[in-house]
C-alpha positions in Angstrom: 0.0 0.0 0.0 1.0 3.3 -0.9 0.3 6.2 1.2 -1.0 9.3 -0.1 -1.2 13.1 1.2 -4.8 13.8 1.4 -5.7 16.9 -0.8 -5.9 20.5 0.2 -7.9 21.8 -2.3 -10.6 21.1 -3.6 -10.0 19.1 -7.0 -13.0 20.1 -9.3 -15.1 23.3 -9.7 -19.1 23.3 -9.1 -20.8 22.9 -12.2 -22.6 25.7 -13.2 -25.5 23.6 -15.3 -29.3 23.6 -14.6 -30.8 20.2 -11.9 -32.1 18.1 -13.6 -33.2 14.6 -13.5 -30.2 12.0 -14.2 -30.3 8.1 -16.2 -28.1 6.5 -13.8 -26.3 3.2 -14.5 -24.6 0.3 -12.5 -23.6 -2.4 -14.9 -20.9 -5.0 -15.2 -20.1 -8.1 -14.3 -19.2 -7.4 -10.9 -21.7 -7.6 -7.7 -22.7 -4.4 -5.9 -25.3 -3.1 -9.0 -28.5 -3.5 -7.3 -27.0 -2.7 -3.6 -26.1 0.4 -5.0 -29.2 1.2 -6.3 -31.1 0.6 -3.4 -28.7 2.8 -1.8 -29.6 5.6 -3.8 -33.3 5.0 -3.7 -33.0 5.1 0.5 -31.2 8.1 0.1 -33.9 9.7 -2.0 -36.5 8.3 0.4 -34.9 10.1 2.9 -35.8 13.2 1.4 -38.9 12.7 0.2 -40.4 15.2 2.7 -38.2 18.0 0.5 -38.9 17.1 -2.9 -42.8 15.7 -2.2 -42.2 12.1 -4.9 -42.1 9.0 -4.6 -39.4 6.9 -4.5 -40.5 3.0 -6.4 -38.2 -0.2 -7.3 -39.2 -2.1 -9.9 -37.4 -5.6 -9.9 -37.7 -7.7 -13.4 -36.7 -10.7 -12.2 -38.0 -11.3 -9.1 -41.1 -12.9 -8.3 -43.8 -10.9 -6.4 -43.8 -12.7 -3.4 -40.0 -12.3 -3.2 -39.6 -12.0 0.7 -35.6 -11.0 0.3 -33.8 -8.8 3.6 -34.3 -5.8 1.3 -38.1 -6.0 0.8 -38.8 -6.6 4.4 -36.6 -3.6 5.4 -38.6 -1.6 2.3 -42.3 -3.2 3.3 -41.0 -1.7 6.8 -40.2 1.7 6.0 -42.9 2.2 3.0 -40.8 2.3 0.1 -42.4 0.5 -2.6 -40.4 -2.7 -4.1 -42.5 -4.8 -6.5 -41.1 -8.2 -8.0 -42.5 -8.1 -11.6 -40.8 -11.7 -12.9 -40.7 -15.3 -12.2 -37.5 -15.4 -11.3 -34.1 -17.0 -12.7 -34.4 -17.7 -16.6 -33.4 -21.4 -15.7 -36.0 -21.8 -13.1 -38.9 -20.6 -15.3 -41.3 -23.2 -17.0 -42.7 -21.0 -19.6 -40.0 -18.4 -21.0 -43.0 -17.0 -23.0 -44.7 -16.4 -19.9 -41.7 -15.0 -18.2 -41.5 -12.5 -21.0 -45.0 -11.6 -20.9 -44.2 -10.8 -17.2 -41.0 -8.4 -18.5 -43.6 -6.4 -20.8 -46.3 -6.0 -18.6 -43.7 -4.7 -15.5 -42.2 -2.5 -18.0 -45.9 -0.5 -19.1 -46.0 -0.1 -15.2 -42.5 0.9 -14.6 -43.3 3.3 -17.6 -46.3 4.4 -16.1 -44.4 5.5 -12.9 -41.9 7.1 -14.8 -43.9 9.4 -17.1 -46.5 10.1 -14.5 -44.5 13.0 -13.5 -45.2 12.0 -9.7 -42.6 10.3 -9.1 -38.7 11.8 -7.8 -36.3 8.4 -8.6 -37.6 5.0 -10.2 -35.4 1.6 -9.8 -35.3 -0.3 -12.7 -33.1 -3.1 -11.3 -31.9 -6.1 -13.8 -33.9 -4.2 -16.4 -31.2 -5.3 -18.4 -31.7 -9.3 -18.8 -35.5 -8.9 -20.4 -33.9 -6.7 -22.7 -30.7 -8.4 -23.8 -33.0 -11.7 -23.7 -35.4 -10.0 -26.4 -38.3 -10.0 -23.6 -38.6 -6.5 -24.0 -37.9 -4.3 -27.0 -35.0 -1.7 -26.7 -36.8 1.2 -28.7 -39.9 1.9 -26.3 -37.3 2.4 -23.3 -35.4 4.9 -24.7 -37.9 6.6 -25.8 -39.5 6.7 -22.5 -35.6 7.6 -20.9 -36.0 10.6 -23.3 -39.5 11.8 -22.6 -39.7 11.4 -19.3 -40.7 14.7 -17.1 -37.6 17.1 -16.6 -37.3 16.0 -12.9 -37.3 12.3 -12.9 -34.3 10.5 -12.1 -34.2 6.9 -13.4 -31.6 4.2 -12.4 -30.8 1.1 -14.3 -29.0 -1.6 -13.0 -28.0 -5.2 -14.9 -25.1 -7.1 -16.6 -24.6 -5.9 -20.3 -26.3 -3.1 -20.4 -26.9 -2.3 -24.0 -24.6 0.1 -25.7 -27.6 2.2 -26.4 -29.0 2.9 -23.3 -25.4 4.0 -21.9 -24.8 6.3 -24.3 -28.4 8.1 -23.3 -27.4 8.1 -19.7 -25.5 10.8 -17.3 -23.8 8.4 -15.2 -22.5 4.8 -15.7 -20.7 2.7 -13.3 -19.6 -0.5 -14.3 -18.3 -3.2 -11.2 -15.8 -5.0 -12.0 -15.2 -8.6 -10.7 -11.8 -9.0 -9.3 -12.7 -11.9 -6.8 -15.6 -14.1 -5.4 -16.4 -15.7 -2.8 -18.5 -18.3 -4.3 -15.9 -19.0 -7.2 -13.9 -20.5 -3.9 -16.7 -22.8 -3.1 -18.3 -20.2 -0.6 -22.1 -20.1 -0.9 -24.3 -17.5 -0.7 -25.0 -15.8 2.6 -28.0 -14.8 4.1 -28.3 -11.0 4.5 -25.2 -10.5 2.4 -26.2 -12.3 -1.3 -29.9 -13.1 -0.8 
């Protein structure tokens, strides 16, 4: 480990720009994308009371009934989370059905994000109905690009499509350096639900 001097100045000026509401990304292959996500939408929550919108998470590929640590803590607190899928690709029964499940969460999704009520809206692992052909590309960028002024709209999945990360203002891709479960470590409880 190197250590640094920590800075004395501040390293960037203020942007002078108008607010705005921001596409926000968290891709890659690494984990961390919907954590983070959820991280911004408490944060938003938090300050609901200032801005007056909602806060809502729309999850394509979990099931409805999903009962994971972060939809008790959400049921608990009031921020909506809704599972809109069936779950893992190779679980379903019916990928036609699972498809049909990815289009009709996406006209609610869209609903929430053009009805101009709304402060941030989650669209985690949008991504995988989109990549699988579930869902058509076109009608979500157009919806990224008509959406009220104020809306803020994260997006989180593997391979986000080229297309979509070119509309957005911020992109973060993790990167997958180690894992525990490539070691033979399962999944934990609370920490990879």
């Amino acid at each position: 480990m190197q250590i640094e001097t920590p800075p004395t100045e501040k390293r960037y000026e203020r942007p002078e720009g108008e607010r705005r509401g921001l596409i926000l990304v968290h891709t890659g292959d690494g984990k961390g994308k919907s954590t983070a996500a959820f991280g911004l939408a408490l944060r938003a929550f938090g300050r609901q009371h200032v801005h007056g919108k909602q806060v809502e998470i729309f999850q394509f590929m979990k099931v409805p009934t999903a009962r994971f640590g972060e939809h008790r803590m959400f049921e608990h607190i009031g921020l909506p989370i809704h599972g809109l899928g069936d779950g893992f690709s190779w679980k379903s029964r019916d990928l036609e059905h699972s498809a049909q499940l990815a289009r009709d969460g996406w006209e609610r999704a869209r609903a929430a994000i053009m009805d101009g009520q709304h402060f941030l809206v989650v669209l985690d692992e949008i991504t995988y109905p989109l990549i699988y052909g579930w869902l058509p590309l076109d009608p979500v960028l157009q919806t990224l690009r008509e959406r009220p002024r104020d809306v803020h709209v994260c997006l989180t999945g593997r391979r986000c499509p080229e297309e979509i990360i070119a509309l957005a203002d911020t992109v973060t891709e993790m990167t997958l350096v180690k894992h525990a479960f490539k070691a033979g470590v399962p999944a934990q409880r609370g920490i990879e639900d």
